[in-house]
MARKE-303052 format. One line per field, with one value per residue (C-alpha): x, y, z; residue number from 0. Coordinates in steps of 0.1 Angstrom, whole numbers. Layout:
! MARKE-303052
x	X, ...
y	Y, ...
z	Z, ...
resi	NUM, ...
This chain:
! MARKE-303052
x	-214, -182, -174, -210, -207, -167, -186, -214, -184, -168, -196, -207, -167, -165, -198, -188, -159, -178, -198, -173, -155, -189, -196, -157, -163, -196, -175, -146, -175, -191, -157, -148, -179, -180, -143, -154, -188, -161, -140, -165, -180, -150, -148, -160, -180, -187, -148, -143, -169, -152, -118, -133, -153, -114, -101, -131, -128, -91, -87, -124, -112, -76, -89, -111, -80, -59, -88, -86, -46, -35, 2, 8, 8, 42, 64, 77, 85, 61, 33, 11, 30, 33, -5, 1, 27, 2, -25, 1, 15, -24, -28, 2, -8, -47, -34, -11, -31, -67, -67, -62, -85, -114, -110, -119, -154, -172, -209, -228, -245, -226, -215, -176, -192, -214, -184, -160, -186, -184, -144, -146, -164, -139, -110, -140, -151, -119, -111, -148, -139, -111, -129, -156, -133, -115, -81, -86, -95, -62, -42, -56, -44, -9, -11, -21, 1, 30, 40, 71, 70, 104, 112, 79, 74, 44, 46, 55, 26, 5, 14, 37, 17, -16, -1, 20, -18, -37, -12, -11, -55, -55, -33, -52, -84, -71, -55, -88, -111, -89, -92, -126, -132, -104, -93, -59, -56, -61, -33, -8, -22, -17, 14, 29, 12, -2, 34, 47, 15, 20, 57, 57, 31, 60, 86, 64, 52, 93, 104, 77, 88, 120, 125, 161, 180, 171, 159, 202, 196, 187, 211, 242, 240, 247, 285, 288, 261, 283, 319, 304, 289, 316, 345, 324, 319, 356, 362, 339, 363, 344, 358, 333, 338, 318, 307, 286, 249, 243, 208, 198, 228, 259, 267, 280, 294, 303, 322, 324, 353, 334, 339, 300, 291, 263, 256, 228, 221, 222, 197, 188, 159, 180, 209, 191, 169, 136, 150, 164, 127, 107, 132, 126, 89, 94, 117, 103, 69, 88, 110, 75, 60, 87, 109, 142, 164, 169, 207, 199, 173, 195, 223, 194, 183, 220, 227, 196, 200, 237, 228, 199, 221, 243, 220, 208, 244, 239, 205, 222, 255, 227, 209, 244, 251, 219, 226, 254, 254, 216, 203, 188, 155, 163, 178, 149, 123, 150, 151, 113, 105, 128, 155, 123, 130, 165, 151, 123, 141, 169, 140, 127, 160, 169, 135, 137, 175, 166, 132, 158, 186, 158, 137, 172, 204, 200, 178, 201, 231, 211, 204, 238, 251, 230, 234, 270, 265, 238, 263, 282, 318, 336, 355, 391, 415
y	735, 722, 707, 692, 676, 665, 647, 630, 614, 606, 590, 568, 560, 544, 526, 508, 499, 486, 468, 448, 439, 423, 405, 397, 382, 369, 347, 339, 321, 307, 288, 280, 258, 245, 232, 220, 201, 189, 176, 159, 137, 125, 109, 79, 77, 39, 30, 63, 46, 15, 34, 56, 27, 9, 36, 43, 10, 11, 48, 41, 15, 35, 63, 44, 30, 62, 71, 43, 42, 77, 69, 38, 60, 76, 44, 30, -5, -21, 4, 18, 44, 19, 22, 57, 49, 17, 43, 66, 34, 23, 60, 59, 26, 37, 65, 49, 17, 31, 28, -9, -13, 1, -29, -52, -30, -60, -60, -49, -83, -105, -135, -116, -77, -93, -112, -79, -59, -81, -79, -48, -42, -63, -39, -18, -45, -57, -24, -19, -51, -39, -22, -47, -79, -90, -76, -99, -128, -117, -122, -156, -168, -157, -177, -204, -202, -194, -156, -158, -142, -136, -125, -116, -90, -100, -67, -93, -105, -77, -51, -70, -99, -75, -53, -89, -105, -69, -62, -98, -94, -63, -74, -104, -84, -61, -86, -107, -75, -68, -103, -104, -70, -71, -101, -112, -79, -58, -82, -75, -36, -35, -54, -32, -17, -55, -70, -39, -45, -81, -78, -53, -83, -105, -89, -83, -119, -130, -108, -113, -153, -145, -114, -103, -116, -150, -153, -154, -150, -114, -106, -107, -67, -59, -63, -43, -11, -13, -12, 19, 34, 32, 41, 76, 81, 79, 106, 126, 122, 98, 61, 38, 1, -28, -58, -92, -85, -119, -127, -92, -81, -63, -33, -1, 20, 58, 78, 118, 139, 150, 110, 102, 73, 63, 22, 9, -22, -28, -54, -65, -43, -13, -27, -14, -46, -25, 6, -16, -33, -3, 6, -19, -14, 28, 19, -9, 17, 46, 23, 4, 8, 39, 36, 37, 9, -20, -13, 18, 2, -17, 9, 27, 5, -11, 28, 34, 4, 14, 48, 37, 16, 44, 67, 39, 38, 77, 78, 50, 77, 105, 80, 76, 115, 123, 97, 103, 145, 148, 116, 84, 98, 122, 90, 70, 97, 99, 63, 57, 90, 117, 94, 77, 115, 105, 78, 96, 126, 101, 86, 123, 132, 103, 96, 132, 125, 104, 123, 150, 126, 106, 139, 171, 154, 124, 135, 165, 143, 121, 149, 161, 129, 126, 163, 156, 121, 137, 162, 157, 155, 183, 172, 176, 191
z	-253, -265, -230, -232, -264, -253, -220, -241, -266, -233, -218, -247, -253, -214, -218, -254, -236, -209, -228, -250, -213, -207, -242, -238, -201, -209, -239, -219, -191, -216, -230, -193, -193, -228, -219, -188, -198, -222, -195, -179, -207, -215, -182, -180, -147, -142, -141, -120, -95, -92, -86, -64, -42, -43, -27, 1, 9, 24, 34, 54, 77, 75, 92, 115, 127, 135, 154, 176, 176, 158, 167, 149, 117, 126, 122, 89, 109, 131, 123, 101, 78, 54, 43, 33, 11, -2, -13, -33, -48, -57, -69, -92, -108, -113, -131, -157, -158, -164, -199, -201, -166, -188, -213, -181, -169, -147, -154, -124, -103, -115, -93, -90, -85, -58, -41, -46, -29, -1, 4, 0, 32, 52, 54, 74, 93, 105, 120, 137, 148, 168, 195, 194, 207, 175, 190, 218, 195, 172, 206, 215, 176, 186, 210, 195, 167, 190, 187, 212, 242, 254, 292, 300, 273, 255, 224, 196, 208, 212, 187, 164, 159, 155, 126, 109, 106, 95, 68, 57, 57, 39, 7, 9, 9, -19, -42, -41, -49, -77, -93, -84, -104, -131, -133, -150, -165, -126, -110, -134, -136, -94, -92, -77, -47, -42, -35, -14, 9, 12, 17, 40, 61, 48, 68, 98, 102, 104, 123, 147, 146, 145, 162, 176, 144, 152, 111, 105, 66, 63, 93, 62, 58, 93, 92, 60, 75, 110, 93, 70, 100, 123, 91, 90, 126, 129, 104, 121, 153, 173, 190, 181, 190, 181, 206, 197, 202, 201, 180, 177, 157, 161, 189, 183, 215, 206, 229, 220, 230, 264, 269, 268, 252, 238, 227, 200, 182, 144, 134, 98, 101, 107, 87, 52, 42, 51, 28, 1, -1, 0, -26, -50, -54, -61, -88, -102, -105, -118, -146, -157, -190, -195, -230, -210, -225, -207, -200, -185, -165, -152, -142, -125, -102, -90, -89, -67, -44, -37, -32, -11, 10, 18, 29, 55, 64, 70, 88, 112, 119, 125, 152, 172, 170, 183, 206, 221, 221, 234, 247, 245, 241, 213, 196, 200, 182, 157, 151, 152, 131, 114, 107, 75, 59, 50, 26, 14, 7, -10, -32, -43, -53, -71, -95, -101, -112, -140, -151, -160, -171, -189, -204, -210, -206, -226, -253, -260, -261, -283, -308, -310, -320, -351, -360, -363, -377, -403, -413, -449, -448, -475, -502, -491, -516
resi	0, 1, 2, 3, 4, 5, 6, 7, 8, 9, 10, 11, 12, 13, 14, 15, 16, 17, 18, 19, 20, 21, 22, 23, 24, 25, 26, 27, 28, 29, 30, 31, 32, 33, 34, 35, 36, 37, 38, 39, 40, 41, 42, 43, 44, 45, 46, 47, 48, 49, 50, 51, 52, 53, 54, 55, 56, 57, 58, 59, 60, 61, 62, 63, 64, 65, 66, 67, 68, 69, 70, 71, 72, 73, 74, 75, 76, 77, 78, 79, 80, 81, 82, 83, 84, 85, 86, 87, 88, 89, 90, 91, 92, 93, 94, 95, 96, 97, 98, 99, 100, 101, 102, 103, 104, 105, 106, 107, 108, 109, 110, 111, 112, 113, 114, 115, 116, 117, 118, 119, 120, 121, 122, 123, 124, 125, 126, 127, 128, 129, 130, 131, 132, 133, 134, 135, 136, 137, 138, 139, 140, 141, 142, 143, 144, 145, 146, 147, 148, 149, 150, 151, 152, 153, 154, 155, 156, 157, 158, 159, 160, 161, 162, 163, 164, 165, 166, 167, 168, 169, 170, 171, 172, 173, 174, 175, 176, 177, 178, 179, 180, 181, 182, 183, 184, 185, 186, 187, 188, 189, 190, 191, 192, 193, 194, 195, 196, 197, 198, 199, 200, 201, 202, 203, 204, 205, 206, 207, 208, 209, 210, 211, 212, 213, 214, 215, 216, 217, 218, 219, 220, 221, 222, 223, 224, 225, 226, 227, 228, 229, 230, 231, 232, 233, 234, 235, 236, 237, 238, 239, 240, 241, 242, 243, 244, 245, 246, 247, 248, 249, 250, 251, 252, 253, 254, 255, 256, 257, 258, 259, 260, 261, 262, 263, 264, 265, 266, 267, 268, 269, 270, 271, 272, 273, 274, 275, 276, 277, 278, 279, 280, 281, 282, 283, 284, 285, 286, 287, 288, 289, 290, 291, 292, 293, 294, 295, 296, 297, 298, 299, 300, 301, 302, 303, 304, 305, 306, 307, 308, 309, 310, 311, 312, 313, 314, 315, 316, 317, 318, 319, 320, 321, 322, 323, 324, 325, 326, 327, 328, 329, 330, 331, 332, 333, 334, 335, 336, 337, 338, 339, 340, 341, 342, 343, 344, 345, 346, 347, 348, 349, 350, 351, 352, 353, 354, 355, 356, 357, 358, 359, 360, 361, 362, 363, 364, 365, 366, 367, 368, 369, 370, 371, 372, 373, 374, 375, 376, 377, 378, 379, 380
């Protein structure tokens, strides 16, 4: 009887237990979805729309064309990459602009919503347009304009040409459905992402003008990236000589101790003028609307361009070595491909530098400084 009576207390102990796990997990839900319906009314869906249409309407026409040309996406220079790093810079600036964007809602059928909707479909229709014709109608205009085509090689004209005149389009496309949405307020909200997308078409368009250095002005950092490249090479036990490249730029030729050489070109578009640009508009982002004083502002970003200019310098010695220990070919990929990580992984290290200079170091020192000053001085004596 004992044992009986010892089971029933047992049994009634487990199920109170039981049931206060489910009162406790029924609460817990029913918190989850308070916090959540919470959540969701605080967003405010109409300039989440308009965000959300901004985006579909260049990552739609983005993906349409890595289905017709998937490999275009793996180059920094002369190919597509660059839209990838457009949409993060778009994302960045819809993020910490949003709350001033929502001051500038457009009314819906208005003359500017109805002409926005339109542009927005042209990013789309440009790259249907592709396999429908326009690529051959793109060609003839290069023609006409006068894309060069030197020795027979018609690329410039082509592929160079083709991506100079679709990046060109796009910011124009992008700038105008900003304006057209946001007005004043959206240009100056997008500055960013708008001028890397029409520089990068910038820089394109002259070198496909100019190609092989024949644009002399931004061929000035090519002596400077050749003399640090060829200093390090030699520390790393290599002969290097130079030799005139004539428009292009200047030649390197690297000779191992096995007595294989290997020769390359430095143009200004290798010579750091690319990184140092795509440079400028990640710093520019990560310093806006931040409290960091202006002198420190300015220490960061002379900092970050020299350090940026280095690491070219780097990327350029890792080309050669590849070069001349495994191959043309393995230099080539590296040039066209894994030799980008250098700067991104420069730029991850560096932002993430001053967030922790800017957010522990600082601050600390900061507060030590008036601890000390705050403290009384004792009477001496």
């Amino acid at each position: 009887m004992g044992y009986g009576i010892l089971y029933l207390r047992l049994q009634l102990l487990m199920f109170g237990k039981a049931n206060t796990m489910t009162v406790t997990l029924k609460e817990q839900t029913q918190k989850l979805v308070s916090r959540l319906e919470t959540f969701l009314s605080r967003i405010d869906w109409h300039f989440f729309s308009q965000i959300a249409l901004l985006f579909a309407a260049f990552i739609v026409p983005l993906i349409i064309l890595y289905l017709i040309d998937g490999g275009s996406f793996e180059y920094l220079w002369k190919g597509r990459a660059p839209y990838l790093l457009f949409l993060w810079l778009f994302a960045l600036e819809a993020a910490l602009g949003w709350k001033k964007l929502k001051k500038e809602q457009p009314k819906f059928w208005t003359k500017k919503t109805v002409l926005a909707a339109v542009t927005l479909l042209l990013p789309t229709s440009y790259a249907v347009g592709l396999t429908f014709g326009l690529r051959t109608g793109i060609e003839a205009l290069g023609r006409a304009v006068g894309v060069p085509i030197i020795g027979g090689d018609t690329w410039y004209l082509t592929h160079s040409w083709l991506f100079s005149l679709e990046y060109v389009l796009f910011a124009a496309f992008f700038v105008a459905s900003i304006w057209l949405l946001y007005g004043v307020q959206g240009l100056k909200s997008f500055a960013v992402s708008s001028f890397f997308i029409a520089g990068v078409g910038i820089f394109y368009m002259i070198d496909t003008f100019y190609p092989y250095g024949t644009f002399t002005v931004l061929q000035s950092l090519v002596p400077i990236t050749t003399s640090g490249v060829t200093s390090i090479l030699n520390l790393l036990g290599y002969s290097t000589q130079t030799f005139p490249g004539g428009t292009d730029g200047l030649g390197l030729t690297v000779t191992g101790a096995s007595g294989k050489t290997y020769q390359a070109i430095v143009s200004w578009s290798c010579a750091g003028s690319h990184s140092l640009f795509l440079y400028s508009f990640m710093i520019m982002l990560f310093l806006r609307g931040t409290s960091i004083s202006r002198t420190r502002k300015i220490v960061y970003v002379v900092a970050g361009a020299a350090g940026t200019f280095i690491v070219n310098i780097f990327r350029i010695v890792a080309i050669l070595l590849a070069g001349v220990n495994s191959g043309a070919s393995l230099a080539q990929t590296f040039h066209e491909f894994y030799g980008e990580f250098f700067f991104i992984a420069w730029m991850f290290i560096y932002l993430t530098l001053i967030y922790l200079l800017e957010t522990r170091l600082i601050p600390k020192i900061s507060n030590k400084h008036h601890t000390s000053a705050a403290q009384p001085e004792l009477p001496s004596g």
